[in-house]
C-alpha positions in Angstrom: -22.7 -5.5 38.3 -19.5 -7.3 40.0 -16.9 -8.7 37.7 -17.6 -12.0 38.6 -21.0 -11.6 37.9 -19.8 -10.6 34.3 -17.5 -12.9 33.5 -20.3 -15.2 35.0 -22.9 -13.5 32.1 -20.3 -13.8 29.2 -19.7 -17.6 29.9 -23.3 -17.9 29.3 -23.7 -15.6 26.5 -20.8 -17.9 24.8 -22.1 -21.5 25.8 -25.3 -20.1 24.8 -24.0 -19.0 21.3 -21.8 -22.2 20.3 -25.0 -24.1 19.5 -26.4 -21.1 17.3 -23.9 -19.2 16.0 -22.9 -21.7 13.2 -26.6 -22.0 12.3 -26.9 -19.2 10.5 -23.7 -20.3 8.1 -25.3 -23.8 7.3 -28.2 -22.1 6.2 -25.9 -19.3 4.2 -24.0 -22.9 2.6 -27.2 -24.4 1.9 -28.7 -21.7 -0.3 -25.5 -21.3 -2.0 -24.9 -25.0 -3.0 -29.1 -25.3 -3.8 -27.8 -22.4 -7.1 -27.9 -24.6 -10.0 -25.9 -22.1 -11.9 -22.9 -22.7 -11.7 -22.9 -26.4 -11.0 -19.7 -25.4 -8.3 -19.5 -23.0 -5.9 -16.8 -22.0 -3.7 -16.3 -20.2 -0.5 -13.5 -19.2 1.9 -14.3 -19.5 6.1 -12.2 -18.4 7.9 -12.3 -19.7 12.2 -12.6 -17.1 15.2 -9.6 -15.3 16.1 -8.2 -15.6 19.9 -10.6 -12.9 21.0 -8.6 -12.7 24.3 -6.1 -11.1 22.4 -7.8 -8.2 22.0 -7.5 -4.9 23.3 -11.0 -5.1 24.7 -10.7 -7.9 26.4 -7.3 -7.4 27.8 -8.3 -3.3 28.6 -11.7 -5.0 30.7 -10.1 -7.5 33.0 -6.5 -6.4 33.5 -6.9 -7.4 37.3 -7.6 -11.1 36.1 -6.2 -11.4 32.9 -5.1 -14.9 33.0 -8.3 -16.4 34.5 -10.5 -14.6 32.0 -8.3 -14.8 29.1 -7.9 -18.9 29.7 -12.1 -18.8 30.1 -12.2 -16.7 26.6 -10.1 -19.0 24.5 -11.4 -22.7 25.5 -15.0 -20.7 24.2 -13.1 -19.5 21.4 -11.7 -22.8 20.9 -15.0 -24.7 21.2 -16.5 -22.6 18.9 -13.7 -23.4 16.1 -14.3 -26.6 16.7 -18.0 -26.6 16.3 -17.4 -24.5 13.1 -15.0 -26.9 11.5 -17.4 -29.6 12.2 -20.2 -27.5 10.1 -18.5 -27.0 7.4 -17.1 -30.3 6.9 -20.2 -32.0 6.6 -21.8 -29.3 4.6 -18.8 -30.1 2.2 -19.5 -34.2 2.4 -23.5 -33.2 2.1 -23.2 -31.0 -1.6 -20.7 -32.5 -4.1 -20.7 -29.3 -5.8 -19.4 -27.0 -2.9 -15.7 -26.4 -2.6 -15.2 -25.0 1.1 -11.4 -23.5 2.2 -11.0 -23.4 5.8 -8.5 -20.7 6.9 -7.2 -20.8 10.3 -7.6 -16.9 11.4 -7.2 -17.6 14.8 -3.4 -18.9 14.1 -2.6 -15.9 11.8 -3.4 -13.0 14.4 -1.2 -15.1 17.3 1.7 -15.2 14.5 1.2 -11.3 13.6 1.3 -10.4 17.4 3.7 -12.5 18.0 6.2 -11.0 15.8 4.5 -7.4 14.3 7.6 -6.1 12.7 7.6 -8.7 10.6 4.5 -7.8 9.0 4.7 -3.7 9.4 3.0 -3.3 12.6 3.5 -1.2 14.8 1.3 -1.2 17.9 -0.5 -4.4 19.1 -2.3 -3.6 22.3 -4.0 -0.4 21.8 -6.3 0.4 19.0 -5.2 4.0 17.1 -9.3 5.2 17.6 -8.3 4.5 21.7 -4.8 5.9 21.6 -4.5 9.6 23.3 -1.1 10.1 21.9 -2.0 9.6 18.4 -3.0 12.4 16.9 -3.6 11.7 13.4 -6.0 9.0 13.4 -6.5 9.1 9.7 -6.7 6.0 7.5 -3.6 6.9 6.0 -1.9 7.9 8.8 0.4 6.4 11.4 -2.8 4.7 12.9 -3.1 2.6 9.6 0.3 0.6 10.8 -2.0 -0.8 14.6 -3.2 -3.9 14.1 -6.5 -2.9 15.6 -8.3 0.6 14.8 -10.5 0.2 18.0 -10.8 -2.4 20.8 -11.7 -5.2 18.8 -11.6 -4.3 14.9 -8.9 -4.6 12.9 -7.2 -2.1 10.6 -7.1 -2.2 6.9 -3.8 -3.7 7.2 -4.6 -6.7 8.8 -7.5 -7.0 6.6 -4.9 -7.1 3.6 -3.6 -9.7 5.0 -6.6 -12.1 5.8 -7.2 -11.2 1.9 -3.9 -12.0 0.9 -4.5 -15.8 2.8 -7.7 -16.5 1.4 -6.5 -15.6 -1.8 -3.4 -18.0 -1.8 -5.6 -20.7 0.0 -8.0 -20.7 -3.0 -6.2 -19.9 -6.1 -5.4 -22.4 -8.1 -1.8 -22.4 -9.5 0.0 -23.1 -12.8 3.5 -23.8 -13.5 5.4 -24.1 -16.4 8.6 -25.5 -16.9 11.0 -26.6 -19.5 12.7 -30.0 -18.8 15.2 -31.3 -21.8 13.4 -31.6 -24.8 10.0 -31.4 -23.0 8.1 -29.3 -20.7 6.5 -29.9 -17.9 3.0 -28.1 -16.8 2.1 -28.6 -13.0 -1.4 -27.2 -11.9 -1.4 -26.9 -7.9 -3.3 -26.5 -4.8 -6.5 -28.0 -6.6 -9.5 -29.6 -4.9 -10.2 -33.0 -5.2 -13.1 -34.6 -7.4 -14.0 -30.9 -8.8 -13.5 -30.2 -12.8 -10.7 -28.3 -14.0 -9.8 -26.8 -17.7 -6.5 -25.9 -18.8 -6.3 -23.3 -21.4 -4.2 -21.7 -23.8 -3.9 -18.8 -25.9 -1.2 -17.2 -28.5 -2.5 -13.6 -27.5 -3.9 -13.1 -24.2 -7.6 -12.5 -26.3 -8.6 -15.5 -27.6 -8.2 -18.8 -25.4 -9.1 -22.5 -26.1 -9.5 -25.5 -24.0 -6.0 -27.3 -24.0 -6.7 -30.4 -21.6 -9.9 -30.6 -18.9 -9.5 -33.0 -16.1 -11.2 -34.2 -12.5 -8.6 -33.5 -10.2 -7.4 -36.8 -8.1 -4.9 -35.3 -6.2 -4.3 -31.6 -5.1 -1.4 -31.6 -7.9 -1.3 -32.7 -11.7 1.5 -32.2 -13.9 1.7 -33.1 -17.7 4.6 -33.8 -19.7 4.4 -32.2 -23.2 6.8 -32.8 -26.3 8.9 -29.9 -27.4 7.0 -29.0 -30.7 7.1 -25.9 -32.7 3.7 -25.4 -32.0 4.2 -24.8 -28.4 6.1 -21.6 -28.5 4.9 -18.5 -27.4 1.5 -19.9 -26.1 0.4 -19.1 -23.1 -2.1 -21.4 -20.8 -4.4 -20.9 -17.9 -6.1 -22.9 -15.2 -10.3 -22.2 -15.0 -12.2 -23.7 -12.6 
């Protein structure tokens, strides 16, 4: 087959895929918010990464790399869009589901952009596709690519995407002490969902200190200095 004619077949394959390919995830949404137990459920979806800044796509078109790589990320970009679109109204459709979108497509442009910065080493090649690594272990130099073939990522990488969805989720607690008071900030919460701060003397036993609907993404509470306060300790559920 011609490389036009290729190029010509993936355009199709994508336009053909952007009206299905978020079908499956509504459905996935939809079968988690229909769980009565919990009454909240929360997931993290992350976009499409800038496939054209794979090795495989690079590797396959090096003749015409700007054409095809400019046709590869308007599709990529289309499809983000269609996916952001899905799962905002899947949030406004169940009151219960708490949905963090993480923009993967931004953090693989800023590792490649700058891969010392996060330990990289190689960008370009995966360490499965590299003749001159020899040790293509886990553990091994190959572990320190940002891709282990032409397309997947390392374990590395993988970290990181963790380490995102992790912080985009979490909900944080911070305790401070201000004068004769201190202050107890609980951040990056979701609106309209239920929250419980908790405390505990001993890290064993742990009652409800003060439950609240959250109204904004941050909440702090000023608390007297009382004897009673020292040496507790206190926790955000949700």
């Amino acid at each position: 087959m011609a490389r036009h004619d290729s190029r010509r077949l993936g355009e199709l394959c994508i336009r053909h895929s952007l009206g299905s390919s978020c079908r499956p995830l509504r459905q996935s949404l939809e079968r988690l918010a229909g769980q009565k137990s919990p009454p909240h459920h929360q997931a993290a979806q992350l976009n499409l990464a800038n496939l054209a800044q794979t090795p495989v796509f690079i590797v396959a078109d090096v003749g015409a790399f700007s054409t095809y790589s400019n046709l590869v990320v308007s599709k990529v970009n289309l499809f983000n869009q269609a996916l952001f679109t899905a799962v905002t109204n899947e949030m406004a459709h169940y009151s219960g589901l708490r949905l963090y979108y993480l923009d993967d497509n931004l953090g693989l442009s800023n590792v490649l952009s700058a891969p010392a910065t996060y330990g990289f080493t190689v960008t370009m090649q995966g360490a499965l596709e590299d003749p001159s690594l020899t040790d293509k272990s886990f553990n091994g130099p190959g572990a320190n690519y940002v891709f282990w073939d032409e397309l997947h990522p390392t374990t590395k990488l993988d970290a990181l995407t963790g380490t995102a969805a992790f912080e985009a989720v979490a909900a944080k607690l911070n305790f401070a002490h201000s004068g004769t008071n201190f202050t107890l900030t609980a951040a990056n919460l979701y609106l309209t969902l239920p929250y419980t701060i908790r405390s505990s003397a001993d890290f064993s036993t742990w009652s409800n200190f003060l439950m609240f609907t959250a109204t904004s993404t941050n909440t702090t509470l000023t608390l007297s200095d009382q004897s009673g306060m020292k040496g507790m300790f206190f926790r955000v559920n949700y």
